[in-house]
N, C-alpha and C positions, 0 to 999 in steps of 0.2 A: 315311575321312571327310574331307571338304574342311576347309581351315581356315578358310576366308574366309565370313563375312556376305555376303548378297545387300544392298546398298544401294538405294535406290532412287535416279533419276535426280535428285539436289539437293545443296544445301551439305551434307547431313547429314552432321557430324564427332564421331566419337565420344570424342575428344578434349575436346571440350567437356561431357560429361556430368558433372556436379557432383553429383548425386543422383540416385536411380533407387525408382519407386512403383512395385510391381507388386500386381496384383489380378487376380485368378481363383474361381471357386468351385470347390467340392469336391475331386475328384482332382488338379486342376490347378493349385488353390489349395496342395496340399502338395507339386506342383514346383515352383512358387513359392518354399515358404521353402526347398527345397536350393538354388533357382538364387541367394536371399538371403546364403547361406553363402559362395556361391561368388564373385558377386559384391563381397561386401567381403575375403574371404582372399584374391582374385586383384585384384583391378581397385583395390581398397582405394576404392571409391566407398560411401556410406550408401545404404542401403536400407531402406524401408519396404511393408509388403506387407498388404493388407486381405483382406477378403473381402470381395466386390465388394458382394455383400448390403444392407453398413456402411458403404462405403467413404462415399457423397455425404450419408450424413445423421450421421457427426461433424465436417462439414464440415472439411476437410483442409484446410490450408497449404499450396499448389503453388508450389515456386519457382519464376517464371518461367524458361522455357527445360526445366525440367525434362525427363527422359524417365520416360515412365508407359510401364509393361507388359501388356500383355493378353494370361492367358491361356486360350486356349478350343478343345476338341476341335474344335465345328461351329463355331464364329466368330460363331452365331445367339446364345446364354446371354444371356438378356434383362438378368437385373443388370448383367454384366458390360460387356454393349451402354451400358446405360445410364449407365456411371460412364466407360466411353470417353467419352462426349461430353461427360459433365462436365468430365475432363481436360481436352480439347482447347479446351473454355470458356474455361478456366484458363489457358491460354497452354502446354500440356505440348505435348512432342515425343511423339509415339502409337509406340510400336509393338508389334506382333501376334503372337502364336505358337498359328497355329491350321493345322486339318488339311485345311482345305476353302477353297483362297486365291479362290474365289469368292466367298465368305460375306462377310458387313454389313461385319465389322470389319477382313475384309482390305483394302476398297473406302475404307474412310474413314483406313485411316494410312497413317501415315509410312514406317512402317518398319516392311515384309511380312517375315517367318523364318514359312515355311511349315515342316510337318514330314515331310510325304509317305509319312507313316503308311498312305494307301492306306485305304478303307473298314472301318470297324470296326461288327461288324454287334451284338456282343450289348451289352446299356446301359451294363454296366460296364464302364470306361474302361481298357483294360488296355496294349495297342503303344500307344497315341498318347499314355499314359502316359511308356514308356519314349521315344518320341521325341521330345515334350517337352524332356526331361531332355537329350537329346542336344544340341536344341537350343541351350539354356542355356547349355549348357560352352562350345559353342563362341561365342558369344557371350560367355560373363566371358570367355575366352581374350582375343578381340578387345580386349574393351574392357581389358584388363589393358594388352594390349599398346600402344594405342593412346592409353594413360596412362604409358609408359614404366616398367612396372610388370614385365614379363615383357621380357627378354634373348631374344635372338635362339633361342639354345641352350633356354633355360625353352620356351621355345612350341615348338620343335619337339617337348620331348619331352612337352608335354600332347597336342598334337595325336598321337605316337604311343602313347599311352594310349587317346587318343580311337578310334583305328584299332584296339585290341586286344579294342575291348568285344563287337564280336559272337562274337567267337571266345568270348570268356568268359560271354556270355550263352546261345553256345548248351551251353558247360558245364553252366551253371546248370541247364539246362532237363533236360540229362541225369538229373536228381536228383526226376525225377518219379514215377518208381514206389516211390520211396523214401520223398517224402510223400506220395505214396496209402495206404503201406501204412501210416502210421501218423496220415492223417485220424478213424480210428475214435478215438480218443482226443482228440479236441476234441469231435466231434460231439455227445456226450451234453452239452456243456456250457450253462446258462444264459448266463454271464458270461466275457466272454476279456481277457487284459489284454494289451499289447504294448508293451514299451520299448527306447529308442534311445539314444543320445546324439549333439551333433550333425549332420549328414544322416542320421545314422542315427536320429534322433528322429521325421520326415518320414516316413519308412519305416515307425514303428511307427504311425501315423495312419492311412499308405495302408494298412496290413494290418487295422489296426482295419474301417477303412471297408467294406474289399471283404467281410468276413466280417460285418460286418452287410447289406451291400446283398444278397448272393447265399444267404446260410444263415440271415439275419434270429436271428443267435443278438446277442444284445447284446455291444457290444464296444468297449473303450475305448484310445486310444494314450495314452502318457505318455511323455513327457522321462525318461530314467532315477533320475535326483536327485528328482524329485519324489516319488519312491514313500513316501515317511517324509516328506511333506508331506500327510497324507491317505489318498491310497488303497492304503497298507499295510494299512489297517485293512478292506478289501476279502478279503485274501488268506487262504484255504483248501485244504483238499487239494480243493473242485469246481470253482476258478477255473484254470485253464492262462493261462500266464503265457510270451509269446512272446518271445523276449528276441534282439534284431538287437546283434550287437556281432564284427565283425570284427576279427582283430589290426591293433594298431597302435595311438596316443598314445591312444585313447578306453578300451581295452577292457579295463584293471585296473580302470578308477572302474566301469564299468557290468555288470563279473562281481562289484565288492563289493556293487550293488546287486540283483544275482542273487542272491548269498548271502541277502541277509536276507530275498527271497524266499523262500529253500528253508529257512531257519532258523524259520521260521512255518509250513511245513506247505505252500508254496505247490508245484506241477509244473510244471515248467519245459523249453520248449523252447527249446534253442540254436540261432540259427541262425548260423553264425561259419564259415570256413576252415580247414584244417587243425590247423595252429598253435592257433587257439584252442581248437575242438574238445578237442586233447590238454591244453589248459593248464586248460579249464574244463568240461568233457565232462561228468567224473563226478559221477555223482547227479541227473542231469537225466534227466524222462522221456522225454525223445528227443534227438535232435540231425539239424542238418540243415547238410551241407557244401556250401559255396562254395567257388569257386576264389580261390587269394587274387589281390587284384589292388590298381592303386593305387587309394588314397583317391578321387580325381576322380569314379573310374567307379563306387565301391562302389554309389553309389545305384543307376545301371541294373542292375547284376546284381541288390544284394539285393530289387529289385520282384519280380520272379521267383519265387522262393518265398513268399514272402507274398500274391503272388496266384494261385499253383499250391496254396498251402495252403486260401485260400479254396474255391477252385474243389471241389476234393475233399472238404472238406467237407458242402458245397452237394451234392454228388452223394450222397456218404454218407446224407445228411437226405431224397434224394429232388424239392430244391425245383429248379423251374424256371432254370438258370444263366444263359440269356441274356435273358431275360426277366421280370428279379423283378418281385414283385407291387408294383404304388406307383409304380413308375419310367418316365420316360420316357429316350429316350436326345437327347433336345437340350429344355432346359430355356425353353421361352420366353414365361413369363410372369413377375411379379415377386412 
């Protein structure tokens, strides 16, 4: 993967980015808050990030100069269209992360990161998903670096990280007959819950999402900490309960809040790496291995099973996968 931003032909200095707004809806709205993570641990710039929906009518405070982010699979998402032009009212710097650099909102910014995702034909968002995300990193990369935030050595070896993820994505993918064979064990379900911590929070939303959009079973993401703020009192042995926590600084907080899952009667599936696997495995009704890899990349891998989980699901039940009922695949009105 290249390291370098496409700039376009102008002063544009990333150096000068003092803040950073990003707004998107739906799937793209939750690469947004991983590219949030990323951006402040790397670039150490603040970020705020809406849903495009919301974003023009709490009327926002845009510092001048600002960089606002757009992000959109078709570049057409009429909210999103619409709080672009509010930005750039406001004196923002625009720029775009979409899959179609012909669309509205490649045409009107600043600053084009196409993702070259290549046509995505069923509604739910799934590669332009993961190129998204690609795209992000290598962007906080830039902007880390170009904040004298990342050493010479730091960025090359993000950017080798960056280089390692399709090999580890197509790992991931390896692990497909593994969650087909145990989609039957969601599929009876009403209600599904899925927690995360940090980008791995993100992750339990996007799995929420996809398994309501394509198997229409109800489903909700949660921040891992919040379970014992409320929707503990949700969990039963008919609710599965998805649990994203990869080794490393996150995953003792968010296997102690696996426990009080399973301590109430809740089934629980793992989806973690090796390592965690052996460390938190037992007593869970399933588990689902990943490769372990670093932090940066965890998000693109773990989309993968969460939406290979979906997906099987959805077949299990019989519903229509690339075409749910209710949906369109470019969203343009408001």
């Amino acid at each position: 993967m290249e390291n370098q931003v496409s700039l376009p032909d102008t002063d544009f200095d990333l150096s000068a980015v003092k803040r950073i707004t990003i707004v998107a809806c739906g799937t793209s709205y939750y690469a947004g808050l991983v590219a949030k993570y990323w951006f402040e641990k790397f670039a150490r710039i603040p970020c705020d990030i809406d849903v495009a929906s919301e974003f023009r009518y709490r009327e926002p405070v845009l510092e001048q100069g600002g960089l606002a982010l757009f992000i959109s699979q078709s570049g057409e998402t009429a909210d999103t269209l619409a709080a672009l032009r509010h930005a750039k009212a406001e004196g923002q710097i625009i720029a775009v992360v979409v899959n179609v650099p012909t669309s509205s909102m490649a045409r009107e910014a600043d600053l084009l990161l196409p993702t070259h995702a290549g046509p995505e034909i069923g509604v739910a968002s799934t590669k332009a998903f993961t190129c998204q995300l690609a795209v992000l990193a290598a962007l906080a990369a830039n902007l880390a670096r170009a904040n004298g935030r990342l050493s010479p050595e730091e960025e090359a070896d993000i950017v080798w990280h960056l280089s390692e993820a399709p090999a580890a994505l197509n790992e991931a993918l390896s692990h497909d007959s593994q969650i087909e064979a145990m989609a039957h064990l969601i599929a009876p379900a009403r209600d599904v819950l899925y927690l995360g911590r940090g980008p791995d929070y993100p992750m339990a939303l996007e799995g929420a999402l996809k398994l309501k959009e394509i198997s229409y079973i109800h489903a909700e993401g949660y921040a891992a900490g919040e379970m014992k703020h409320g929707p503990i009192a949700l969990i039963d042995d008919n609710v599965p309960v998805i649990v994203i926590a990869p080794s490393g600084p996150l995953f003792e907080k968010t296997v102690s809040n696996m426990q009080e899952v399973q301590a109430r009667g809740g089934k629980v599936v793992l989806i973690s790496d090796a390592e965690g696997i052996a460390s938190a495995g037992e007593g869970c009704m399933a588990t689902i291995e990943m490769p372990k890899v670093h932090p940066l990349i965890a998000p693109l891998v773990y989309a993968v099973p969460v939406q290979l989980l979906a997906y099987h699901v959805a077949v299990a039940k019989g519903t229509d996968v690339d075409q749910p009922r209710n949906l369109a695949k470019s969203v343009t009105v408001e």
